[in-house]
C-alpha positions as CSV (number, residue, x, y, z in Angstrom):
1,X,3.2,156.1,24.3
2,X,-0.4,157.8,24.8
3,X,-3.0,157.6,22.4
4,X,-1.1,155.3,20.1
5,X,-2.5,151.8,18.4
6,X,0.2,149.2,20.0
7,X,0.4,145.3,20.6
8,X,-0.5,144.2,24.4
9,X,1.9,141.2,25.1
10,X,0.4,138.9,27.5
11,X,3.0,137.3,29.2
12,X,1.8,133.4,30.2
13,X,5.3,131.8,31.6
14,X,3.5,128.8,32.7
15,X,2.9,127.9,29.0
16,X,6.7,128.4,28.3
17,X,5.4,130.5,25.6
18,X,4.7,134.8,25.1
19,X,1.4,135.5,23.2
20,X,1.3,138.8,21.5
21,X,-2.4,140.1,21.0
22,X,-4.8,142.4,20.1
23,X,-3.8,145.4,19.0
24,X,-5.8,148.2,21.2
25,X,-6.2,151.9,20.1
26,X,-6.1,154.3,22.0
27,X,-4.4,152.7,25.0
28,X,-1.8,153.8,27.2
29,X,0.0,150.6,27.5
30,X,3.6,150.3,28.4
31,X,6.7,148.3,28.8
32,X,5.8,147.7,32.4
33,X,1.6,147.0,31.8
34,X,3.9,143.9,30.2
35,X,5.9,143.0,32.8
36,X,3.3,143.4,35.3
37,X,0.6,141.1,33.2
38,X,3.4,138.5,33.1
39,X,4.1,138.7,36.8
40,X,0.8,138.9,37.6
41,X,0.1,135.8,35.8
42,X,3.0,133.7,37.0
43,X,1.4,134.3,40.3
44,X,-2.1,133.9,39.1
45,X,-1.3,130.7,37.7
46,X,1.1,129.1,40.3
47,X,-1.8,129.9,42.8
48,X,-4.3,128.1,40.0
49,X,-2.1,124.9,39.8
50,X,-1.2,124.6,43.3
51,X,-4.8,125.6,45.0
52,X,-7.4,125.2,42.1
53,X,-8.4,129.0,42.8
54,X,-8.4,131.7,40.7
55,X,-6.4,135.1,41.2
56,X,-7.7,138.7,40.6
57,X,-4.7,141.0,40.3
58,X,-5.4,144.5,40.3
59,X,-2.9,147.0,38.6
60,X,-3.6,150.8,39.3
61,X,-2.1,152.9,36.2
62,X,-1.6,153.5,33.1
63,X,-4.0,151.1,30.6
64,X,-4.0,147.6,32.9
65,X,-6.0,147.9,35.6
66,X,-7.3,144.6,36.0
67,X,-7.3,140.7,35.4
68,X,-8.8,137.9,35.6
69,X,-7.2,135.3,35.4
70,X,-7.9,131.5,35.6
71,X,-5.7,128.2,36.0
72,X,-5.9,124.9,34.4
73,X,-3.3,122.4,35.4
74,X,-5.0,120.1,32.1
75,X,-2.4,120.0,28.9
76,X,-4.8,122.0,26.2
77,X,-5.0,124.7,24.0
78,X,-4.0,128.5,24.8
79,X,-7.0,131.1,24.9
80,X,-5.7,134.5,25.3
81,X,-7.9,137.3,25.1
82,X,-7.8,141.3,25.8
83,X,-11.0,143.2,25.7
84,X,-11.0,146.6,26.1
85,X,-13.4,148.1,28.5
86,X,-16.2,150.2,27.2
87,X,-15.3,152.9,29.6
88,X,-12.2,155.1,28.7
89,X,-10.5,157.0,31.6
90,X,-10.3,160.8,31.1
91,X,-6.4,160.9,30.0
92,X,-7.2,158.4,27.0
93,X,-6.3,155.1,28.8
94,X,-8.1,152.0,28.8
95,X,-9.7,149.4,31.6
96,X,-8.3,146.0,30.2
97,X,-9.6,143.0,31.1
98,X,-7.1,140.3,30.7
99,X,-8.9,136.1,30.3
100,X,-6.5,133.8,30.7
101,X,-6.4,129.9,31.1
102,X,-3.4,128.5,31.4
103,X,-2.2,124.9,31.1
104,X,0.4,122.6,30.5
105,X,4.2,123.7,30.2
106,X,4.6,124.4,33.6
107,X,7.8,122.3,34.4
108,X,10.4,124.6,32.7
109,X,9.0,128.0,34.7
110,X,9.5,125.8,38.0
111,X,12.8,124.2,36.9
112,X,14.6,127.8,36.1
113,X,12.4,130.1,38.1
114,X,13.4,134.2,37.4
115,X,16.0,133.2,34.8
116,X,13.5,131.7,32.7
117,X,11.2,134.9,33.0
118,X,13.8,137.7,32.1
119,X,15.0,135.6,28.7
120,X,11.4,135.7,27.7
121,X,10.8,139.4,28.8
122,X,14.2,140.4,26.4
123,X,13.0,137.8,23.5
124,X,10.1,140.0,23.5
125,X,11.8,143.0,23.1
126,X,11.3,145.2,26.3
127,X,14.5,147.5,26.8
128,X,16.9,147.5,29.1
129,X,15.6,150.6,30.2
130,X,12.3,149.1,30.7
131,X,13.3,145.8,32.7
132,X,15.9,148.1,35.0
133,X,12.2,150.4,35.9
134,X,10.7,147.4,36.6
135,X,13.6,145.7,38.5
136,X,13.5,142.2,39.1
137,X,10.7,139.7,38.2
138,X,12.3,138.5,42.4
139,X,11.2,142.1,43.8
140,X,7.7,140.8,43.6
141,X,8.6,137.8,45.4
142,X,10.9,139.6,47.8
143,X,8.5,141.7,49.2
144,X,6.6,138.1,50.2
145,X,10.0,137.3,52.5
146,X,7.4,138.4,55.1
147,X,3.9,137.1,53.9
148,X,4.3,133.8,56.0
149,X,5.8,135.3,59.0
150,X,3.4,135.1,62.2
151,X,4.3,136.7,65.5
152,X,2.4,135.4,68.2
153,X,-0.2,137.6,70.3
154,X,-1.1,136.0,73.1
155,X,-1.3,137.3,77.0
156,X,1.1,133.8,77.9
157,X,1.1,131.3,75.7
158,X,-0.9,129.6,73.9
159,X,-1.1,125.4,73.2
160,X,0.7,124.0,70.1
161,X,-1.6,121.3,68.4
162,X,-1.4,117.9,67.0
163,X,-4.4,118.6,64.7
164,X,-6.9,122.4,64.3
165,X,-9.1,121.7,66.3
166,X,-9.4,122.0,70.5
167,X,-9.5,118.3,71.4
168,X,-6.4,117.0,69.7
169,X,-3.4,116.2,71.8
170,X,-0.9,119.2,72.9
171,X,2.6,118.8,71.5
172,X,3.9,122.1,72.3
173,X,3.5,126.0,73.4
174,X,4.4,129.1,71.5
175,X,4.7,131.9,74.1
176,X,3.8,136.0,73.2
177,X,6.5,137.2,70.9
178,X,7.5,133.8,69.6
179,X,7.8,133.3,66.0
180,X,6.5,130.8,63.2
181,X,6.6,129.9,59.5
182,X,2.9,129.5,58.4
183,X,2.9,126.8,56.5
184,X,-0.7,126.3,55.4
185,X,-4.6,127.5,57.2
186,X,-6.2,124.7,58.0
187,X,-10.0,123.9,59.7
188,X,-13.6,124.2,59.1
189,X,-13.5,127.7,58.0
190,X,-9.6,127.9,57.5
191,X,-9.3,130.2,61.0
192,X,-5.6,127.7,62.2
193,X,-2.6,127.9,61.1
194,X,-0.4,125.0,60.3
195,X,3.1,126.4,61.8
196,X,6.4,125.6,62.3
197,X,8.7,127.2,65.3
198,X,11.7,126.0,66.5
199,X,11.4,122.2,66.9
200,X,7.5,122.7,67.1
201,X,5.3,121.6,64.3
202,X,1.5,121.3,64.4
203,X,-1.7,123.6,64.4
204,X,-3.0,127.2,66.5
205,X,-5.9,129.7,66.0
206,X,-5.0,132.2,63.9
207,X,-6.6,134.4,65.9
208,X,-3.2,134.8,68.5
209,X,-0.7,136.0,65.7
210,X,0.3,139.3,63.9
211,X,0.9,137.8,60.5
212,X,2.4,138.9,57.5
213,X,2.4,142.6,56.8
214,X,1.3,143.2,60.7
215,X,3.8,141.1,61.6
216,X,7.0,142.8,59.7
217,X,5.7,145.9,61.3
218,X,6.4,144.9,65.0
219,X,9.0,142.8,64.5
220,X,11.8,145.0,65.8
221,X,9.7,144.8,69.0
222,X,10.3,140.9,69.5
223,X,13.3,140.4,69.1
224,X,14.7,139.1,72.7
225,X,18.6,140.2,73.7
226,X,20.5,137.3,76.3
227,X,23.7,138.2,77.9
228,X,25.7,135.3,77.4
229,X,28.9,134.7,79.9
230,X,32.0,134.6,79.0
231,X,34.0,134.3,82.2
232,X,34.2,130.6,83.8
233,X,32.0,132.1,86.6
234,X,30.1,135.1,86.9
235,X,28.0,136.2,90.3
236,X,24.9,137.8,89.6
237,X,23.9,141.0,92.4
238,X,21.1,142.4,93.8
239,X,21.8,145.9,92.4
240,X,24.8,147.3,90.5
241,X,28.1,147.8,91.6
242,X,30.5,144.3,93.3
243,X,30.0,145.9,96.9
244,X,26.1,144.6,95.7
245,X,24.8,141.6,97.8
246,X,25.3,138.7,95.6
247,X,22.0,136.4,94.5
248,X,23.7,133.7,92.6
249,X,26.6,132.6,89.6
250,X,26.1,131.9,86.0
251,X,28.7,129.7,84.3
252,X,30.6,129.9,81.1
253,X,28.3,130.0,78.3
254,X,24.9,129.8,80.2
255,X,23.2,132.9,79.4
256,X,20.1,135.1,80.7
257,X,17.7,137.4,79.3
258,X,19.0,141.0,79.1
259,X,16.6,143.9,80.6
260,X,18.1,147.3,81.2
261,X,21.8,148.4,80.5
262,X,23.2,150.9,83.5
263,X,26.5,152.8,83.6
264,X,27.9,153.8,87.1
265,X,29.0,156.8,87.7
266,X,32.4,155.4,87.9
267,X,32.0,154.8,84.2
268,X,31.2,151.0,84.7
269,X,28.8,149.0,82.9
270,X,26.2,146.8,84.5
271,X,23.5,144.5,82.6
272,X,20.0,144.1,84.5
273,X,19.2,140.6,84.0
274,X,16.2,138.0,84.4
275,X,18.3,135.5,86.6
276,X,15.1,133.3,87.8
277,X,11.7,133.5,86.8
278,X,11.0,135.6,89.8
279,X,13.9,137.6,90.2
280,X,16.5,140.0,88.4
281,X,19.9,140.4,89.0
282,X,23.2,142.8,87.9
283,X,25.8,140.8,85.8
284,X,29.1,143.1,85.1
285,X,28.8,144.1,81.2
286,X,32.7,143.4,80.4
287,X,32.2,139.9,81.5
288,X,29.2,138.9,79.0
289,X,28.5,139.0,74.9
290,X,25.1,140.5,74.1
291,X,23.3,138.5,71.7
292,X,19.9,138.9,69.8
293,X,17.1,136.5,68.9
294,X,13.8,135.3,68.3
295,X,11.5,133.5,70.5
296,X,10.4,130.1,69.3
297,X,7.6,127.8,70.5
298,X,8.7,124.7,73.0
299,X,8.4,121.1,72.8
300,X,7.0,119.5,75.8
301,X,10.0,118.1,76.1
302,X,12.1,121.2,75.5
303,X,9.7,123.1,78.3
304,X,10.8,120.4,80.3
305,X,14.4,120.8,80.3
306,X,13.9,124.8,80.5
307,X,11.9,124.5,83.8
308,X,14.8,122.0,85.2
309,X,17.7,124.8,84.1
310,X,15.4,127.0,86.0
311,X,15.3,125.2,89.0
312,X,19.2,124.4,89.1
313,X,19.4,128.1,89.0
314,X,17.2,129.1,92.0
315,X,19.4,126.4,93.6
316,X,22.7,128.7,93.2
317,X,21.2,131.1,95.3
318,X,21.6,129.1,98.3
319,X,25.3,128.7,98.0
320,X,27.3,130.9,99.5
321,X,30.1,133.1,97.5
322,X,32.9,132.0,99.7
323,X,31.5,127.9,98.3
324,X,31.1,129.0,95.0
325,X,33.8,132.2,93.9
326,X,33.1,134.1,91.1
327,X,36.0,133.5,88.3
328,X,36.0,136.3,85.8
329,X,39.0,134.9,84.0
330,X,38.0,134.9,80.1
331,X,40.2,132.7,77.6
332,X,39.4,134.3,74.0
333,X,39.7,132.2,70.7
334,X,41.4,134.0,68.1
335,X,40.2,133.7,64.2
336,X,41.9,130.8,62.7
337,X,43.3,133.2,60.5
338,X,45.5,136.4,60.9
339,X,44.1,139.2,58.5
340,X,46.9,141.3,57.0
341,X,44.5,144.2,56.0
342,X,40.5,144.9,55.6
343,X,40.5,143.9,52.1
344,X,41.9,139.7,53.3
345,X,38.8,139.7,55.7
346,X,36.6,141.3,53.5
347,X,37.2,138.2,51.0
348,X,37.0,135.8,54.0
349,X,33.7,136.8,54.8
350,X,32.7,136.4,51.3
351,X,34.5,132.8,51.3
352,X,32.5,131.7,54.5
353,X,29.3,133.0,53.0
354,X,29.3,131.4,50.1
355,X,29.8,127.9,52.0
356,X,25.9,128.4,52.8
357,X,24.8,128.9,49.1
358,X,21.3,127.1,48.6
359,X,20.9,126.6,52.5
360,X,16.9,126.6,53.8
361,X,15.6,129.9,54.8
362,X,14.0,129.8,58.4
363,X,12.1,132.6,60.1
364,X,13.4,133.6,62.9
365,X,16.4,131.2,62.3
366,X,19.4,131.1,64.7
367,X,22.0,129.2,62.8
368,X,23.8,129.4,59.6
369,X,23.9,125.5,59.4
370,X,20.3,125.3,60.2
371,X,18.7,127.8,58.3
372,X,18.0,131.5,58.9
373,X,16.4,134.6,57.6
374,X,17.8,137.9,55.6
375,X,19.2,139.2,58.9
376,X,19.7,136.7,60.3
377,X,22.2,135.3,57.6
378,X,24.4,138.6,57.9
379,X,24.2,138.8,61.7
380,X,25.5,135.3,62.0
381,X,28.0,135.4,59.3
382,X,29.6,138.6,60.9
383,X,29.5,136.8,64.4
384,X,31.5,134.5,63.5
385,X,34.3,137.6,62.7
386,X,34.2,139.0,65.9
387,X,31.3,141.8,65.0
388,X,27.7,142.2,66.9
389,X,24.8,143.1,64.9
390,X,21.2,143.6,65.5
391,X,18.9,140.4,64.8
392,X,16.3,142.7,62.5
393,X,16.7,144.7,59.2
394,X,15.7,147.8,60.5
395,X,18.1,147.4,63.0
396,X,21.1,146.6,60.9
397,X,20.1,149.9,58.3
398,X,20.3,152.1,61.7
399,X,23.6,150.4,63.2
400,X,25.5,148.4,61.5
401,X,28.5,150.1,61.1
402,X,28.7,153.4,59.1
403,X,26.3,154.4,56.1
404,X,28.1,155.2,52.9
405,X,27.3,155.1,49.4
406,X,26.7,152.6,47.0
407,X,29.1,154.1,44.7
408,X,31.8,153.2,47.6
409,X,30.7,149.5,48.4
410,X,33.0,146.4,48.7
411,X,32.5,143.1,49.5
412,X,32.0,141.9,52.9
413,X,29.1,145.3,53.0
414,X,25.4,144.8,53.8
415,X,22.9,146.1,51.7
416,X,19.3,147.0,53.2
417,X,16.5,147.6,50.7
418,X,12.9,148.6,51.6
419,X,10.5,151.1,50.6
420,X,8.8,154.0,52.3
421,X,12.0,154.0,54.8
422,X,11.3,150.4,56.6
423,X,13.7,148.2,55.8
424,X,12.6,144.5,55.3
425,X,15.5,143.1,53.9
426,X,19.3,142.8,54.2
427,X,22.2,141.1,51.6
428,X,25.8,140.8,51.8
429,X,27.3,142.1,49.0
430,X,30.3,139.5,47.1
431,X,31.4,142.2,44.5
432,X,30.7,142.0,41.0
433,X,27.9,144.0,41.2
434,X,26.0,140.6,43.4
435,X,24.7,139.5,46.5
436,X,24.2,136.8,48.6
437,X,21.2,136.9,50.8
438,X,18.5,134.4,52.3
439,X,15.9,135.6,50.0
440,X,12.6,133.6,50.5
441,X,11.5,130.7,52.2
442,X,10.8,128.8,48.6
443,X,14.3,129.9,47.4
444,X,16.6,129.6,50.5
445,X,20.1,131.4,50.4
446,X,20.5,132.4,47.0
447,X,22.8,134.9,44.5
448,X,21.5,137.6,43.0
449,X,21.8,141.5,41.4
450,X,22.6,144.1,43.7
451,X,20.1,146.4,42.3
452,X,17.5,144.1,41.4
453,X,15.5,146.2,43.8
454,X,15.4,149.7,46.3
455,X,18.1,150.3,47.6
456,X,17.7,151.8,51.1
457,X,21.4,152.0,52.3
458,X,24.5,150.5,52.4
459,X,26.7,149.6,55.3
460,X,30.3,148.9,56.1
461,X,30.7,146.7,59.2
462,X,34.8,146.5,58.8
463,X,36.1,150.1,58.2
């Protein structure tokens, strides 16, 4: 490809249209310069239509280094151009300024989304070979699954908003380690976020979050594990061990934060728990399920409620054992279904999966029904089996069963992807050489290629 006169297609997918142009000696422009200009300009222009900016987007590389390019949402006549910079790079390749105003034709790229993208990638003739290098037009979105995410940073909490500024009303709190779904900045100089967090909507500094690419880096450290009881009745103790003075009772279902997991010498298994505000407990480990999840911001009313759970819980303490025994007898719901081998349960998975297809994506989410992220959608599905899996990505690469090939995967497995060895996103995989994954908060729980990106590892959770 070096050193050879070729046609630079500029890819404008907002027009519905490809414009081949100048022809450009010397340059060391390939199949992916193409790809990337037309990315690059999807972007560039849904930013333009959406926000009246303009995007730069910088390509280190071989011949397209840079472009500018500029949105028009008025219907209007096409004005490509590529000018080569005056300033060749030593191996022969060219700086390539890219002006681009695009306009009109928009409704068809929105309507059909990646599909739309690839047919006019192939119609233009880049290979196979090319588009698999590339990947997916998705990857570029993928790796934005994060780029709304906020974590927030505070010492306590800090005051959810009616409106970005100091005097409005307070509708909420979002404590340290909660999470939200930016929605939009907001304010005089755009310094608060518009968020979203549980049942909490409204407006904080942006000053008290990790966000984005901070936050995907410390999110394995927020994730909050509960012990949640499954006996009727369960006493909580003072220290490990059921000769342990006893401080109180959880019932069936309730469930406290986890802290520290001890094993007796005796070989039993004792969870250190957060029983009250002020004071931890011991809760026996066979008698609880261990569950992960995010924080979310409160309500006033939902603070409300916590603080009177709270309070019925320092109550326990003053009732004696001999008023209140402990009942540790657990009554287990099978699966509806009897499996008859890996393969049946495998497929059931896949069944109840696909019931979700086209659900919302949620940060942070803790229900299928509700909406939920990429882990978040295989944790929950495989809870529903009987199987306990971490709440994060990274988590479910390093634990989720056993590691094995991609040349060995079935359906029902979970596929992490990532770069650089961090894992930042998961997918169940239906077979078929497909997924299903919550993919983005714009696209919700979709179906896609297996390999439409890298591949970090696979897992099998059943076998």
């Amino acid at each position: 490809m070096e050193n050879k006169r070729m046609s630079v297609a500029c890819i404008c997918v907002l027009t519905g249209s490809l414009y081949c142009m100048t022809e450009i000696a010397g340059g060391n422009i390939g199949g992916m310069d193409v790809v990337q200009a037309g990315v690059c300009m999807t972007k560039a222009g849904r930013n333009s239509t959406e926000h009246g900016g303009t995007a730069l987007a910088d390509r280190q590389g071989s011949g397209l280094q840079g472009g500018y390019l500029a949105g028009k949402t008025d219907a209007g006549s096409i004005q490509d151009a590529v000018v080569p910079d005056s300033s060749n790079q030593a191996d022969g390749s060219s700086n390539v300024t890219a002006a681009v105003n695009l306009s009109g034709g928009i409704q068809e790229f929105f309507e059909r989304g990646i599909e739309y993208v690839n047919e006019k990638l192939e119609y233009y003739g880049l290979s196979e070979e090319e588009l698999s290098a590339y990947g997916t037009v998705e990857l570029s979105e993928e790796e934005n699954e994060y780029a709304d995410l906020a974590i927030a940073n505070v010492t306590n909490y800090v005051n959810v908003r009616a409106e970005p500024n100091t005097e409005s009303a307070i509708v909420g709190k979002i404590y340290h380690g909660a999470v939200a779904h930016v929605l939009a900045t907001a304010g005089e100089n755009n310094d608060w976020f518009q968020v979203v967090s549980g049942n909490a909507q409204g407006y904080i500094k942006a000053e008290y979050f990790f966000y984005g690419e901070d936050a995907l880096a410390v999110i394995d450290d927020y994730v909050t594990r509960y012990a949640v009881v499954q006996a009727d009745r369960l006493n909580v103790r003072e220290n490990p061990g059921i000769e342990s003075k006893r401080l109180g009772y959880i019932d069936k279902e309730e469930r406290v934060m986890l802290l520290e997991h001890t094993v007796l010498d005796n070989g039993e298994e004792w969870l250190k728990v957060q029983y009250t505000d002020s004071v931890t407990g011991y809760v026996a480990a066979e008698y609880v399920n261990i569950v992960e999840e995010f924080v979310y911001a409160k309500t006033l009313e939902e603070e409300e409620k916590e603080l009177a759970e709270k309070r019925a819980l320092e109550a326990r303490s003053r009732i004696s054992e001999a008023q209140a025994a402990e009942n540790t007898t657990i009554n287990v719901t099978p699966p509806n279904t009897d499996y008859s081998s890996n393969e049946e349960l495998r497929s059931e998975i896949v069944d109840y999966a696909m019931q979700y297809l086209g659900n919302k994506y949620v940060h942070g989410g803790q229900t299928l029904a509700g909406g939920t992220d990429c882990s978040g959608f295989t944790s929950l599905l495989y809870a529903e089996f009987g199987y306990s899996l971490s709440r994060t990505p990274g988590g479910q690469l390093s634990g989720a069963g056993r590691g094995i090939d991609y040349s060995e995967i079935q359906p029902g497995d979970i596929i992490c992807y990532g770069s650089g060895g961090t894992c930042t996103h998961v997918a169940l995989y239906i077979g078929n050489g497909q997924i299903i994954h919550a993919s983005t908060p714009t696209k919700g729980v979709v179906i896609g290629n297996a390999t439409y990106t890298t591949i970090l590892g696979v897992r099998n959770v059943i076998d």
